[in-house]
Structure formats: structure tokens, C-alpha cells
N, C-alpha and C positions, 0 to 999 in steps of 0.2 A: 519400674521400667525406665531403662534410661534415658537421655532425649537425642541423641543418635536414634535411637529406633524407633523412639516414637517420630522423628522425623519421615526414618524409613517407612514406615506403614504410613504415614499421611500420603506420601508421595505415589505410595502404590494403589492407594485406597479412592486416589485422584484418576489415576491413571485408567482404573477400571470403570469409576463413573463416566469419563469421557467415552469413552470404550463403548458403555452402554448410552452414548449418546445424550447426555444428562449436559443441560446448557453451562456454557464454559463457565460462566461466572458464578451461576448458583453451586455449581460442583468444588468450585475453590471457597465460597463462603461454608457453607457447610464443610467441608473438608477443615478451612479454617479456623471455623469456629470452634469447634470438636476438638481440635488438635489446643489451640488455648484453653482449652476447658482441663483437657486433662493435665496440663502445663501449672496454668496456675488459673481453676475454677473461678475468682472472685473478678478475676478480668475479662473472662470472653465476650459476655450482654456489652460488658462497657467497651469493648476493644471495636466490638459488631456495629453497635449504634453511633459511636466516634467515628467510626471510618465512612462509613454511608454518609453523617452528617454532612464531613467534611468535602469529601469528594460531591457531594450534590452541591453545597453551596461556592463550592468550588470555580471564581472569575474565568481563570483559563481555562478550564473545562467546555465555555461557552460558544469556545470556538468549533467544537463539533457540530450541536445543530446548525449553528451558522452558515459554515462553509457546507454542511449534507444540503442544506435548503438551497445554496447559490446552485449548487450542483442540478438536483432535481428541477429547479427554475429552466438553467439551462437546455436540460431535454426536454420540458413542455412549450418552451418558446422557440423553438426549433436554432440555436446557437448551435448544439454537436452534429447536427446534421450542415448545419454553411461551415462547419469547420472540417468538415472532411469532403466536401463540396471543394473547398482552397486547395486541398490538398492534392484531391483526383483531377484537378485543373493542370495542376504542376507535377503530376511524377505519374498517372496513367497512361500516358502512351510511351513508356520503358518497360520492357517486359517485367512481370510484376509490379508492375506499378500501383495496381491496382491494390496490391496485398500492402504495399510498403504505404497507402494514402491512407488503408486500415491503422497502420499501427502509428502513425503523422496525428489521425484525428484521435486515435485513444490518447496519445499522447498530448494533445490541446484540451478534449474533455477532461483530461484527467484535473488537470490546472485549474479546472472548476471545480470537479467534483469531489475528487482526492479517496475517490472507491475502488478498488480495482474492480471490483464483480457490476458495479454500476457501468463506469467505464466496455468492459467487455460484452455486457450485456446493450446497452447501448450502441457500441461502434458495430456491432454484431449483426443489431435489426437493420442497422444503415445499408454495410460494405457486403455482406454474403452475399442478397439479392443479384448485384452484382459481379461479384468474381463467382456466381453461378451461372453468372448471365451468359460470361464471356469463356467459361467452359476452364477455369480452375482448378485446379487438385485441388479434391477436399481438404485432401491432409494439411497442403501450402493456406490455402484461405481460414482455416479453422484453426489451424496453428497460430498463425501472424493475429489474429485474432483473441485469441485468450495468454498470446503472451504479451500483447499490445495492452492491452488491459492490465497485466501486474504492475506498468506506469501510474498507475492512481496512488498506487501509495507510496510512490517515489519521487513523483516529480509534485512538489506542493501546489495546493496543500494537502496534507495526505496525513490519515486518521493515525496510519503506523507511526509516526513521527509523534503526535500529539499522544498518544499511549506512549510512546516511550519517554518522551519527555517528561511526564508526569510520573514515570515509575522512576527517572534517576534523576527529578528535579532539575533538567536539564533548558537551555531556553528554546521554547519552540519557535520562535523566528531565527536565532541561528539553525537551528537543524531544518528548516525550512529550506535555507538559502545555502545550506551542505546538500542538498539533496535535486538543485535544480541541474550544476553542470555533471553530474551522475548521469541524470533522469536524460540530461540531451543524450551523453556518451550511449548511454543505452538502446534509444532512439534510435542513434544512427547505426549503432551494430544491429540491431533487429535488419535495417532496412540490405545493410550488407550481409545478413544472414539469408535473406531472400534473395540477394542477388547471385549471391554462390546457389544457392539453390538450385537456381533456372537456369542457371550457364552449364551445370551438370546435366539437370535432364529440362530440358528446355519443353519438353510438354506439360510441364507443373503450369505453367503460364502462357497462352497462347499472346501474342501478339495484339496489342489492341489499338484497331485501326481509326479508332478517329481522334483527329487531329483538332486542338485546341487551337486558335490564334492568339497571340500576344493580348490582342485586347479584353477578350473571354477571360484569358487566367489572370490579369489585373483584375477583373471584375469578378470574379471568382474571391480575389484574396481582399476586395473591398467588403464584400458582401461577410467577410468574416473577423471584417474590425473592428464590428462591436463586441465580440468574445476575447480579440487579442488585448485590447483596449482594456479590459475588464484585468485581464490576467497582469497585464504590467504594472496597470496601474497596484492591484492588493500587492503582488511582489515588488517592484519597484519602490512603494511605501514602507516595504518593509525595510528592505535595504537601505535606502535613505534615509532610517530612523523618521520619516513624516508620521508615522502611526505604529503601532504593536501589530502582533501576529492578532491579536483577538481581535483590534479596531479592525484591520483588515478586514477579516471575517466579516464582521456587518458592513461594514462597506460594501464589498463583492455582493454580500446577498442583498443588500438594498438595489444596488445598479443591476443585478440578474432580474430583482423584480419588480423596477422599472421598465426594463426592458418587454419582459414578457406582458405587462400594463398596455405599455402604447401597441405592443403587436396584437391586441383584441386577444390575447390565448388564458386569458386568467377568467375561466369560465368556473360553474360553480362544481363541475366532477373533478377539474384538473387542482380548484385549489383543495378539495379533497384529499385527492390523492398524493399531490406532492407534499402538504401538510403530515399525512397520515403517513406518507415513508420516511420523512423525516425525522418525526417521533418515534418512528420502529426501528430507525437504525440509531438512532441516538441512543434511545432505550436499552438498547443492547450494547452498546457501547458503552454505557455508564454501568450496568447490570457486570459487565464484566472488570473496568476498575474497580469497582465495591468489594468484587471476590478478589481482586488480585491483592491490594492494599492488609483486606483482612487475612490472604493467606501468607502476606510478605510480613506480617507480624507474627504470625505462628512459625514464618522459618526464622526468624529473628529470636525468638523465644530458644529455639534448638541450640542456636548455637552452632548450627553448620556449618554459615555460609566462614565464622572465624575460622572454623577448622578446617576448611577446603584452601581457604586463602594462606593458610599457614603451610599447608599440605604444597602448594604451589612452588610459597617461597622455599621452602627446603628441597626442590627439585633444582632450582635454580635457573628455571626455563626463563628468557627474554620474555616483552609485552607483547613483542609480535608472535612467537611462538606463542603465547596462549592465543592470542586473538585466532590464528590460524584453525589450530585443534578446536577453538567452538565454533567457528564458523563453517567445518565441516562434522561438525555435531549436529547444527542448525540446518545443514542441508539434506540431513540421514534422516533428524526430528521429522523435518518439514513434509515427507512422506508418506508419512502417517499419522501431526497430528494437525490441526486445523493453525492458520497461519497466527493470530490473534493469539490464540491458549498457548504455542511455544512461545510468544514475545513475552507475557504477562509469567510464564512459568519459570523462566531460564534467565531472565533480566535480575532480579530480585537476588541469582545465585550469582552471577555475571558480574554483576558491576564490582562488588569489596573485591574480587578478585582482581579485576583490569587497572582498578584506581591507585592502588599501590605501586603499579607496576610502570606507573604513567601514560597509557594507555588513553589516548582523548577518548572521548566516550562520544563526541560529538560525531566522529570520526565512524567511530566503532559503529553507531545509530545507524547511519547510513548502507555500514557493510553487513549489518541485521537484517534492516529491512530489506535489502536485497537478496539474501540466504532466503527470507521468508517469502520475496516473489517466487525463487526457484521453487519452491514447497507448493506455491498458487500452481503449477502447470504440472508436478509430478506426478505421478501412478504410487500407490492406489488411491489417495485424497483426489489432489490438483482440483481445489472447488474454483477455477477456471474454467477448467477442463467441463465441469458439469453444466458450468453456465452457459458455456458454447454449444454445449449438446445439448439443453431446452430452444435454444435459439435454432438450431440443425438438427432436427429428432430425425431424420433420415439419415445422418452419418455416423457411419458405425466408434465407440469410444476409441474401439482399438485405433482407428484412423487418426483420429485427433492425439490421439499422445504420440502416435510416431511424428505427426507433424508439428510436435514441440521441439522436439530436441535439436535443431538450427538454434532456435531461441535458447536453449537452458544453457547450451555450449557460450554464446555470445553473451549471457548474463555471468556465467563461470570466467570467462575473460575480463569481465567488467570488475569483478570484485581483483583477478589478480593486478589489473591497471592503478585500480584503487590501491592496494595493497604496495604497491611500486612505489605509486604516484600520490601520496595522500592529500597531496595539495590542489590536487582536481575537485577535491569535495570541501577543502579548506578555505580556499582561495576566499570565495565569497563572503563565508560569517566570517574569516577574519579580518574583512577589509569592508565591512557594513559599518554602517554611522554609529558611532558609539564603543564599538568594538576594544 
């Protein structure tokens, strides 16, 4: 059999354990091991155990439970909640204001926490209550909601950037500081997303009559400068070269759990449970490097990815023309497959192809992880979409994906901005200390 096809059947043989719901990571080890084995038998044990080693004892790796735990710190010590407290201070009495201080504070938790599903979940338990309170379109609050939340893994620090960086060796403090003036631009079109919204059918959004005083909304945005404080500082350091993306990381989680310290909330269920999600999602997070790594050797073994990139060069397409074609590759994927299994699957095939072509990859990271929020709020996946709907089990799903697509359109813009404009996302890593 030759290794073209033994590539093809690994691929498909992938495609169907996901299929049947088989966790991303273990589906590519085994897929990958397999496929080494029949490659060349006397390497797989050793390729299998090399790779796990490495990625476990792996320094930057360590930035994941770090920054998961400042994140979780921050929802037990009540920071995501005075962060969208600042925000309903300053933009709730503008019609929708209320949806657009949703997607203001997903966009500040996110800077902690760097989840999108945490983020969404979190701004979710906060802002609904209220834009129910005040008689809200489902669609509009539930929307602005799970598309606010695909910020976590855009605006740093954010897990999709540290997975990609580790799959093309790339530095995760630049694609950090690529990913923060995105993450604003994004921000602010969500909030312009809403406001076309309501100027269309102005009952999405009822009017909301109480009136803040100047002095309330200082004290409002006081009351949230222990979180801003927190965020500038881990980015700001980064920027500055004062520390690395990892030192960051402990940094943020030491000050997130001081904070939660002196505010009496670090009881013995909460360090429990913020402990015990953070090992569950770190877990899973390393569970799937392990598979990704061991299956980027078994397509290395194939011989593919040479023979796609040659395949490329003899078409003679630009770096932009390929970029384009995968990145609405990445938005077709993103519909059907989970956002994580397309980065760890297509990155691997991606990069020898873009690198020759000079294609910054730092660049490219950015317009990835943005293809893969679009996939976080699409039909039929969108595991957004599902997180807003344990948070709202009374609203119907169909409701909520039509009340995406303000959002999916203003992220589709985002990337052709990008795509224009690349120096919106460059500017930063390439004008940080060291650079």
C-alpha cells in the first residue's frame, strides 16, 4: 500500500471516530499511532512515548493551566461580574446597550480567562437575567452572547493561539499581542452589529430607562480596576519584554488569587472546584496536543504535506490566494467539526504549504483562530450556541443561530479588514521590546 493512501484512510478513519464522538485527542493518537505502525512498525511505541514525554514536560505548555486558573479565579471572586457591571454603567441606556455591555464584558473576561465556552458561559449567567428583565429579543441577547464569547480565544490570552503556536513553533507572546487590536476591532463591530440591529426593528431592544450619573459610572469602572489592572499589567509585560508569555501567566494567576484571598471567596467548595476545572480543561487540552503532535508525524511519515505544497507551487497561485481558499475551507470545516480538532488537523497540512509562499504565519494565527470563532456560533456544531442554551433552556436553538448571524457577518468583515489591512494585527508583535 502506498503512503498516499495510507494517508487517505488515516484521514478518513479520523474523520469517522470524531463522527462517532471519540475525544479529539485520543482519536488522533490512535489514528496516529496505527498509521506509524504500518509506516514504519519499529517507530510508533517510540514516536507515541517521545511525543507525550515531550509535550508534558513541555515549559510553554505551562501557560495553559496558569492562565485557565486566573480565569476560573476571576469568576469565583466576582471580577467578570464588576466587569460587566463597568460596562452596563457606560453603554446601557443606548438602545441595546444592554446586549453590547454583554459582549464589552465577554470581551474583558475573556483577557482573563482566554475560553471562549467559559467566557460565554459566564457573561451568560451575568447579562440574560437582565436583557430578560428589560424584555429583549431572545435572538438579540442570546446572540450577542455566544458571539461575545468567541472573544476568549481571540483577544489574549487565549488557548487557540497557545495550540497554534506549539503546532508551528511559533512565539506565543507575539501572537498574543497579534490577536489583542483584532480582538478590539471585533468588539467593536459586535457592538455595531447590534446597533444596526435595533435601528432596523427597534423592538429587539426596548429602551432602557434608568439613567446612570457620571459619578455611578466612574464608580462603576472603579470598581472594575482590579481586573483591568490585572490585564494590562500580564499584557503590558508582555509587550514591554518585562516578562515572557509564561511568566505572565503566573503572574495573572498569582494577582487573580490574591485577589480572590483578601475578598474572603476562597472557601473550601470554591478552591475545589476552580482547582478541579482547571485540571479538566488543561487535561483535555494536553490530551489533545499528545494526539495532534503524534498524528503530525504520521502525516510527516506520508509524505503529503511535500506533495500538496509542490502541488500548490505548480498552480502558481499567490500567498494570499492560498490563504483565502483555506480560510473559507476553515469556515465550511468549522460547521461540522469542533473548533480545537480543525486547528490541530489542518495546521500540520497548512503551514509547509503557506511558509514557502511567505505567508507570515503569525499573521495567518490570527485569521485561523477567527475562521474557528465563526465555527464556535455556526449550525449544526456552534458549541457556543449549546452553551447559551444550558444557560437559556427555554429558548428555542433555532432562535439563537438566527440571532447569530449580525455576529458571523461582522466577524466575515473582520477577517476581510485583516486580509486588506494586515498590519492591524502586526503592528503590535512587531513593534514589542525585542522584536
Amino acid at each position: 500500500m502506498d503512503l498516499a493512501t495510507i494517508a487517505i484512510i488515516g484521514f478518513a478513519v479520523l474523520l469517522i471516530l470524531l463522527y462517532l464522538r471519540m475525544p479529539v485527542g485520543l482519536a488522533m493518537l490512535l489514528v496516529g499511532t496505527v498509521g506509524i505502525y504500518f509506516i514504519r512498525s519499529n517507530a510508533a511505541l517510540p514516536k507515541l512515548a517521545g511525543e507525550i514525554f515531550a509535550e508534558a514536560t513541555s515549559y510553554p505548555l505551562t501557560i495553559i493551566p496558569l492562565f485557565v486558573l486566573m480565569g476560573n479565579l476571576a469568576g469565583v471572586s466576582g471580577m467578570s461580574r464588576e466587569i460587566y457591571g463597568a460596562a452596563y454603567a457606560w453603554l446601557g441606556r443606548f438602545r441595546g446597550g444592554l446586549a453590547s455591555a454583554a459582549v464589552v464584558g465577554c470581551a474583558g473576561f475573556s483577557a482573563l480567562s482566554g475560553s471562549s465556552l467559559a467566557s460565554a458561559m459566564t457573561m451568560g449567567r451575568v447579562s440574560l437575567p437582565e436583557m430578560k428583565r428589560f424584555g429583549y429579543h431572545d435572538g438579540l441577547a442570546t446572540g450577542a452572547i455566544a458571539a461575545g464569547g468567541t472573544l476568549g480565544i481571540l483577544i489574549p490570552p487565549s488557548a487557540g493561539f497557545v495550540v497554534y503556536a506549539i503546532l508551528t513553533e511559533e512565539s506565543i507572546g507575539r501572537l498574543f499581542l497579534a490577536g489583542v487590536l483584532p480582538g478590539l476591532l471585533l468588539t467593536l463591530l459586535f457592538i455595531a452589529a447590534i446597533w444596526i440591529s435595533v435601528i432596523i426593528n427597534p423592538s429587539k431592544a426596548p429602551m432602557n430607562d434608568t439613567v446612570m450619573t457620571a459619578r455611578e459610572k466612574w464608580l462603576a469602572l472603579w470598581k472594575s480596576s482590579t481586573i483591568l489592572g490585572i490585564i494590562f499589567l500580564t499584557i503590558g509585560g508582555i509587550y514591554t519584554g518585562v516578562f515572557s508569555a509564561t511568566e505572565a501567566a503566573g503572574i495573572g494567576a498569582f494577582l487573580a488569587f490574591m485577589v480572590t484571598l483578601y475578598r474572603r471567596k476562597l472557601t473550601k467548595d470554591n478552591l475545589q472546584d476552580v482547582f478541579g476545572q482547571t485540571l479538566r480543561a488543561t487535561g483535555t487540552v494536553y490530551l489533545i496536543l499528545f494526539g495532534a503532535f503524534v498524528f503530525k508525524t504520521f502525516i510527516g511519515f506520508t509524505g503529503v504535506t511535500y506533495a500538496l505544497s509542490t502541488w500548490v507551487a505548480d498552480l502558481g497561485l499567490t500567498g494570499s490566494q492560498v490563504v483565502i481558499a483555506f480560510l473559507l475551507l476553515f469556515i465550511v470545516l468549522g460547521m461540522f467539526l469542533d473548533g480545537f480538532a480543525m486547528l490541530v488537523l489542518t495546521i500540520p497540512l497548512v503551514q509547509p504549504i503557506l511558509e514557502p509562499l511567505g505567508v507570515d504565519m503569525v499573521l495567518f494565527g490570527v485569521l485561523a483562530v477567527i475562521a474557528l470563532e465563526m465555527g464556535l456560533i455556526s449550525p449544526p456544531v456552534g458549541m457556543n450556541v449549546f452553551i447559551v442554551k444550558g444557560v437559556a433552556p427555554d429558548v428555542p436553538i433555532g432562535t439563537i443561530f438566527r440571532g447569530i448571524w449580525p455576529f458571523w457577518i461582522a466577524m466575515f468583515l473582520t477577517l476581510v479588514i485583516l486580509l486588506v489591512f494586515p498590519a492591524v494585527a502586526l503592528f503590535l508583535p512587531n513593534t514589542m521590546f525585542g522584536s
